[in-house]
C-alpha positions in Angstrom: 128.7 -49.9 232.3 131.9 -48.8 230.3 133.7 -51.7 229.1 137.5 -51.6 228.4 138.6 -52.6 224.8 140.8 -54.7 223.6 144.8 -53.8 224.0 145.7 -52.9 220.5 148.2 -50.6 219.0 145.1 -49.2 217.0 143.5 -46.6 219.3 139.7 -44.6 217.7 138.1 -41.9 219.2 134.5 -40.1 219.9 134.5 -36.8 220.9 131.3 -34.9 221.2 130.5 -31.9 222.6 128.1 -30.9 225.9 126.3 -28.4 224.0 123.3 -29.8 223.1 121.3 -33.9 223.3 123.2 -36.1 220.7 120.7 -36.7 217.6 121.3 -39.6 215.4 124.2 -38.0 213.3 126.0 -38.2 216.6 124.8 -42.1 217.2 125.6 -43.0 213.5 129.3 -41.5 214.3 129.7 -43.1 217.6 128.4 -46.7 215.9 130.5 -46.3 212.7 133.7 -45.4 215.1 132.8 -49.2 217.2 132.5 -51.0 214.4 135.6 -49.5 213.0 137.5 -50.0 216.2 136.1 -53.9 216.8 137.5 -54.6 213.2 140.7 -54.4 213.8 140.6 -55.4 217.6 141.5 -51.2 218.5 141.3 -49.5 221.5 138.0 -46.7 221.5 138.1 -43.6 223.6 135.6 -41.0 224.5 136.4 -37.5 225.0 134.5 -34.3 225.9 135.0 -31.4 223.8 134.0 -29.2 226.4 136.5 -26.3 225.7 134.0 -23.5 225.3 132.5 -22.7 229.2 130.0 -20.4 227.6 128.2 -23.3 225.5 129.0 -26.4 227.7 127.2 -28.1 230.6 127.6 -30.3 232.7 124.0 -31.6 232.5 124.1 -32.1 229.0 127.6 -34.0 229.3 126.2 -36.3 231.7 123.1 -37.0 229.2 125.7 -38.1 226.4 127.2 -40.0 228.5 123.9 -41.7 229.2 122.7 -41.6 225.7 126.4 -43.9 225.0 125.4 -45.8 227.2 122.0 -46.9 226.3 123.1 -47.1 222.9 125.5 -49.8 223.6 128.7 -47.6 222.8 131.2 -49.4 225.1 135.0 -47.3 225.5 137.8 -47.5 227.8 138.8 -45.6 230.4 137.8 -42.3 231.5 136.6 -39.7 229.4 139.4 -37.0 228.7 137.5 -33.2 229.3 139.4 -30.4 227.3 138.6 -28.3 230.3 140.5 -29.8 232.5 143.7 -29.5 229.9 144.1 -25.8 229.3 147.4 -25.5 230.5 148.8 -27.8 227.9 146.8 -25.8 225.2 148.8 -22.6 226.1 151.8 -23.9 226.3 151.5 -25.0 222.6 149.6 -21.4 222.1 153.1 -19.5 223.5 155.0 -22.2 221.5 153.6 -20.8 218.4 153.3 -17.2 219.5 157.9 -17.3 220.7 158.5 -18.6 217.2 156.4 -15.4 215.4 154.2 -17.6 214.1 151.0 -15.9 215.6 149.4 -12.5 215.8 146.9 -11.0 218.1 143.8 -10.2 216.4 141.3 -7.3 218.1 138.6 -7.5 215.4 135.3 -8.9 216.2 133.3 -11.5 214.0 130.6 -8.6 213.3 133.6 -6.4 212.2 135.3 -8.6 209.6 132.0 -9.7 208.6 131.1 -5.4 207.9 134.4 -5.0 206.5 134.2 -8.2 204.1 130.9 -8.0 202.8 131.4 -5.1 201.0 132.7 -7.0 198.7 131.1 -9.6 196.6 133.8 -11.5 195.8 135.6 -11.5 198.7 136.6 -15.3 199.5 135.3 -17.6 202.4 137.0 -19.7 204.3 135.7 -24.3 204.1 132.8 -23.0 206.9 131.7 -20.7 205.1 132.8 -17.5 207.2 134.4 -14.5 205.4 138.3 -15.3 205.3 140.0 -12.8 207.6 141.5 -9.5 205.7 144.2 -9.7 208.4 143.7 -6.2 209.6 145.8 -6.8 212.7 148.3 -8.9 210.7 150.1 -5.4 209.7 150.2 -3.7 213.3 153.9 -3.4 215.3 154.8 -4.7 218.4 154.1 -1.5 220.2 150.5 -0.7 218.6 149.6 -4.9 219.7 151.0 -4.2 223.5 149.5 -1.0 223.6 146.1 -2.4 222.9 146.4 -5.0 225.0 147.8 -3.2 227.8 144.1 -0.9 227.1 142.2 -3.9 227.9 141.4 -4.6 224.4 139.4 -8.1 223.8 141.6 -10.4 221.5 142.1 -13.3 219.3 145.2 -15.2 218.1 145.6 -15.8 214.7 147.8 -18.5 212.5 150.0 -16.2 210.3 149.3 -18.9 207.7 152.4 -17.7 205.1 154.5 -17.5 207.8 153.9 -21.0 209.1 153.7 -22.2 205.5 157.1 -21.0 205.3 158.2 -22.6 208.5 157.3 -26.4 207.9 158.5 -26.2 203.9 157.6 -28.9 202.6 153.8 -29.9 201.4 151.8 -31.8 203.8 149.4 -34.8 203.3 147.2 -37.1 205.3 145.9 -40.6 205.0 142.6 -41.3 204.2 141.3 -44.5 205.0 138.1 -46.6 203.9 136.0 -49.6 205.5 138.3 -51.9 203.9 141.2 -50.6 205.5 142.7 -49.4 202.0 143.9 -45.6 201.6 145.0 -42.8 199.9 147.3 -40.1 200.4 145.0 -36.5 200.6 147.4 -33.2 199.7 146.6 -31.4 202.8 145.7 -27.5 202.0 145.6 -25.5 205.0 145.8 -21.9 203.3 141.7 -22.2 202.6 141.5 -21.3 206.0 144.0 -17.9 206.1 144.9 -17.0 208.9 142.9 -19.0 211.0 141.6 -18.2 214.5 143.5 -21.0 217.3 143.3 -18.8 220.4 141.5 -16.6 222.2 142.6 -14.3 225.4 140.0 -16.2 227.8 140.6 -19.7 226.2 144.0 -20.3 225.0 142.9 -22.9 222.3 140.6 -23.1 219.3 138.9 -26.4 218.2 141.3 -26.9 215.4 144.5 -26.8 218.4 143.3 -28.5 221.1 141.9 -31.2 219.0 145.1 -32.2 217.6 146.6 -31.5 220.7 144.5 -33.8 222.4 144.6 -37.1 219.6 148.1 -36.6 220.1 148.0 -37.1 224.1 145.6 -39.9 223.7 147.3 -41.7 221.3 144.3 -41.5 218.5 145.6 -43.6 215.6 142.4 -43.6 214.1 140.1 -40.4 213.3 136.7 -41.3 212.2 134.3 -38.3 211.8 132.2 -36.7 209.4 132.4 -35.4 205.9 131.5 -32.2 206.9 135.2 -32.1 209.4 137.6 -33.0 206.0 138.4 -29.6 205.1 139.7 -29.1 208.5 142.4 -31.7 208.0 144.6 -29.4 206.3 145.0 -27.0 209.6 145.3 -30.0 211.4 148.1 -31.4 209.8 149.6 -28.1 209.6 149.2 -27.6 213.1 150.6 -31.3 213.9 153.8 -30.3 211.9 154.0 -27.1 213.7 154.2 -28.7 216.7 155.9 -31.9 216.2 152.6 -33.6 216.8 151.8 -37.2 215.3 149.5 -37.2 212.6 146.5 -40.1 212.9 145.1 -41.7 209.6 141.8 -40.2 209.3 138.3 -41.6 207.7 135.3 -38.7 207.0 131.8 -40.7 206.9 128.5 -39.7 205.2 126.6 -37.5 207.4 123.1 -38.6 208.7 120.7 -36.2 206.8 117.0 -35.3 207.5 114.0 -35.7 205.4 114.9 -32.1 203.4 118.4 -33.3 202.5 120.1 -31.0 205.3 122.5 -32.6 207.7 121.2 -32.7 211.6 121.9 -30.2 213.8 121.7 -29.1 217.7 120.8 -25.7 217.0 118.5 -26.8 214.2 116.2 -29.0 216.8 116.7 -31.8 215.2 115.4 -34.8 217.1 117.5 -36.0 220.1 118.6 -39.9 221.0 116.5 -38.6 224.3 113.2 -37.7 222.1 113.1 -40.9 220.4 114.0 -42.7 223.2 110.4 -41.3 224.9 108.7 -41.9 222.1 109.4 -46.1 222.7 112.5 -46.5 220.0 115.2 -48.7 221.7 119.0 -49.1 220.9 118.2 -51.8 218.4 115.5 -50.0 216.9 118.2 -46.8 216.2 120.9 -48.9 215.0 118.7 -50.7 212.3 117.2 -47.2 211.2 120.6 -45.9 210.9 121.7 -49.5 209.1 119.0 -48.6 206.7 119.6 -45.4 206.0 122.9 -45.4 205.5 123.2 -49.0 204.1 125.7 -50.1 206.0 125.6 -52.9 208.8 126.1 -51.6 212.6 
């Protein structure tokens, strides 16, 4: 059963999504996020990152929430689902859009991707995707309603200069460690360009409602992994956009497989669920994980 933490003015997070069985990157995260919280006597949350319909289930969000379970991952409260909170992610969305500070964007991912490739050189944003030649960036009011008014599919896009030019100031984030101390991080949101926070369909990206939501729950305390750090620039962009608070924020070692390659649902890596049939108990995955990251769970 979920337990309620202590009261604290500290308040972690886990927030997986229901696309897939959590493997042990996702129970190393979840563990290093407890012992985190119980250190300084926080408050841990769970929240569902189920924001994308098309990749999310409810099956698989029920066996998470199982998989927590059995793994002794105790949190308070009910789990916050970003599906039920889309009306709060496009009132942020037209917040940006009223202040000029988005575009809408009608290429496709195959189109930039044509388009950019051509080019050798041309740059790539922290994932690892082409950086977006803002094609759209350039169009009038009346070509953007006029496609849209055609039915025309379409994105929304951070005018990244523009908002640049709207906070003014540089932006930073703190970066904390086991033992609490910390460092200041220059935060450098332009990597990303014009970044993708919106679509038609779903008025939120990752990067929006994700800051949107550690705001609304209070998250004092990010703890995710290393692979998530370059992201921390649009997120503190986005926080100071919105007159969001920002969290301190800690990016762990990632859990990597026998070839070196970090874990992944669409790689097949082996689920909490596969181990768990093959006899490994809760104990028997926190001391692997112990092991293998040297560091006590």
């Amino acid at each position: 059963m979920n337990e309620p933490g202590a009261e604290s003015a500290r308040v972690f997070r886990f927030a997986p999504s229901p696309n897939g069985f959590l493997h042990l990157g996702h129970a190393y995260s979840a563990l290093f996020n407890r012992k985190l919280a119980r250190a300084c006597g926080a408050t841990l949350l769970v929240r569902i990152e189920d924001i994308d319909p098309e990749r999310s289930s409810r099956l698989h969000e029920d066996a998470l929430i199982e998989d927590l379970d059995w793994l002794g991952f105790a949190w308070s409260g009910t789990p916050r689902r970003q599906s039920e909170h889309m009306a709060a992610y496009r009132a942020a969305l037209e917040n940006l859009a009223d202040r000029g500070l988005v575009y809408p964007c009608f290429c496709s991912r195959g189109e930039i991707a044509k388009s950019c490739s051509a080019r050798a050189d041309w740059p790539r944003d922290p994932d690892g995707a082409f950086l977006y030649p803002a094609t759209c960036r350039e169009l009038t009011g009346a070509q953007r309603k006029a496609r849209i008014e055609e039915g025309a599919r379409f994105s929304w896009r951070l005018e990244m200069a523009k908002a640049l030019r709207d906070i003014g100031a540089p932006l930073s984030y703190r970066e904390f460690h086991e033992s609490d101390s910390n460092r200041i991080v220059a935060a450098e949101p332009s990597v990303w360009g014009d970044a993708l926070i919106g679509r038609r369909d779903m008025p939120a990206s990752y990067h929006l409602a994700c800051v949107l939501d550690d705001h609304a729950q209070g998250v004092t305390d990010v703890v995710r992994g290393a692979d998530l750090e370059p992201a921390t620039g649009l997120h503190r962009m986005l926080q100071a956009l919105l007159g969001l608070r920002s969290p301190s924020y800690h990016h762990h070692r990632l859990v990597l497989d026998d070839e070196g390659r970090k874990l992944s649902k669409s790689k097949s890596s082996p689920s909490l669920r596969d181990l768990r049939r093959q006899g490994f108990s809760a104990a028997d995955i926190r001391a692997e994980l112990s092991r293998r990251m040297q560091i006590e769970l």
